[in-house]
Every structure is written in structure tokens, then in C-alpha cells.
C-alpha atoms as one frame of an Amber mdcrd trajectory, in Angstrom:
protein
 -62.496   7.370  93.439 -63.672   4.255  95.164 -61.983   1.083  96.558 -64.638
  -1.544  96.542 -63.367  -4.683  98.716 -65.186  -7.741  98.154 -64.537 -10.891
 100.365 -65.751 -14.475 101.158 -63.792 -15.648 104.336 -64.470 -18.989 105.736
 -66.094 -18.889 109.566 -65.652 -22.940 110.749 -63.875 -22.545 113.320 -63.524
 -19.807 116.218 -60.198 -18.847 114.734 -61.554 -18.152 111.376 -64.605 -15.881
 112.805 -61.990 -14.027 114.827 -59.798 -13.188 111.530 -63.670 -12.221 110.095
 -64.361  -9.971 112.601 -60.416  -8.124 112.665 -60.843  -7.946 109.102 -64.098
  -6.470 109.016 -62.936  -3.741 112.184 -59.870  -2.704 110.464 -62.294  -1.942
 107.384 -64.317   0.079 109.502 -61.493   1.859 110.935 -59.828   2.713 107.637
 -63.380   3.961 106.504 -64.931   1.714 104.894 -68.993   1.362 104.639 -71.116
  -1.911 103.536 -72.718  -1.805 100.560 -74.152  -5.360 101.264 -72.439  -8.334
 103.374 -69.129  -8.900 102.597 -68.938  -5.369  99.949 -67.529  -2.566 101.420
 -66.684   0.846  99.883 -64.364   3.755 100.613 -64.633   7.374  99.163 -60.689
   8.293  98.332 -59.706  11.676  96.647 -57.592  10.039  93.891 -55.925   6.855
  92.577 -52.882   6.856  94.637 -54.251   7.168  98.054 -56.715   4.206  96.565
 -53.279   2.328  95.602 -51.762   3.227  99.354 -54.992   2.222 101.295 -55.220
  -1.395  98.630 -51.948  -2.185 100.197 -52.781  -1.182 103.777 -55.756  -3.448
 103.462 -53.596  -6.353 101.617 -51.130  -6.644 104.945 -53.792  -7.344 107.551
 -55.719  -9.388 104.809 -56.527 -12.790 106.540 -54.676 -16.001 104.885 -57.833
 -17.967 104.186 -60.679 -16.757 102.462 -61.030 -14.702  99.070 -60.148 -11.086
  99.237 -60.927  -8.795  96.184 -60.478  -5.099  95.205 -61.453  -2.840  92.393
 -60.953   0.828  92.042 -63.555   2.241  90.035 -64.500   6.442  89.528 -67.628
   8.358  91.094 -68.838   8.204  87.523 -68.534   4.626  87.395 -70.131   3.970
  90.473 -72.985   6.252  89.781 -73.774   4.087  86.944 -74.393   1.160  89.320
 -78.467  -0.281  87.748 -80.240  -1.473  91.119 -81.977  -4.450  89.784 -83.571
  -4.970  93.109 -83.929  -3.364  96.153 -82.677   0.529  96.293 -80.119   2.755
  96.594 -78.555   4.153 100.070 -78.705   7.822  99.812 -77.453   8.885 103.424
 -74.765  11.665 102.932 -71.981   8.779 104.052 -72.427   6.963 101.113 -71.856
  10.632  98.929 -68.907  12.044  97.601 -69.990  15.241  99.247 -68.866  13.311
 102.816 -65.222  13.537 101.997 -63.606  16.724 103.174 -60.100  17.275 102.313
 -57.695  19.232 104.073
């Protein structure tokens, strides 16, 4: 599974880039890796833990702004057309990075 988050957060003032920049870190932290600005994507084992991280990620959410998720499958993903530009092939963008325990 993937959790795709998808945001547009205002950055006016130095208050708002500070909730940018905490958002973005915790994304990092949890995982996450940019597909392009403001897309980021997270390689879960299975719907749940993609339901329990969505939550995670909706509590330290800042107020302002747009924040967006979607969970979509490897298969799904994989389907992604590039109409531009191509695709990031580095092992951390894989399935094959996740290791489960």
C-alpha cells in the first residue's frame, strides 16, 4: 500500500513557514519521500497501518493550508503514466525497501 499526502500550506508569515517546515519534518520522520513539492509517499504493508499512520499525520496537521490523503495499492501506483519528466527508480522509492519484522 501507499499513503500519498498532498498539501498546499500557506508561507506569509514566519509562523506559517515554521508550521511548513514541522509538517514537512514529521513527514520525513514517519517515512515519508517526495514525489514532487508538496507530494509525499509512504510504502505501508497493509491498509490498517495506512489508516493508523493517516491519523498520526491528521493530529500534527497544521490548521491553515490544504492537507490531502489517498491510499492507493502498489498496483495502482505502478500504473502512474509519466507524461513528462521520468520516473525515480532508487530502491527507496520500491516496495522491495520495506522490510517487515
Amino acid at each position: 500500500m501507499r499513503l500519498i499526502i498532498m498539501f498546499d500550506l500557506p508561507t506569509l508569515t514566519s509562523a506559517d513557514r515554521k508550521n511548513y517546515r514541522q509538517f514537512r519534518k514529521h513527514l520525513l520522520q514517519d517515512g515519508f519521500l517526495m514525489m514532487q513539492e508538496s507530494i509525499y509517499t509512504c510504502i505501508l504493508i497493509d491498509r490498517q497501518s495506512a489508516n493508523l499512520l493517516e491519523r498520526k499525520i491528521s493530529m500534527y496537521s497544521p490548521n491553515k493550508g490544504l492537507v490531502q490523503s489517498m491510499i492507493v495499492t502498489e498496483k495502482q501506483f505502478a500504473a502512474i503514466n509519466f507524461l513528462t519528466g521520468k520516473q525515480n527508480k532508487s530502491v527507496e522509492n520500491t516496495f522491495e525497501r520495506l522490510t517487515v519484522i
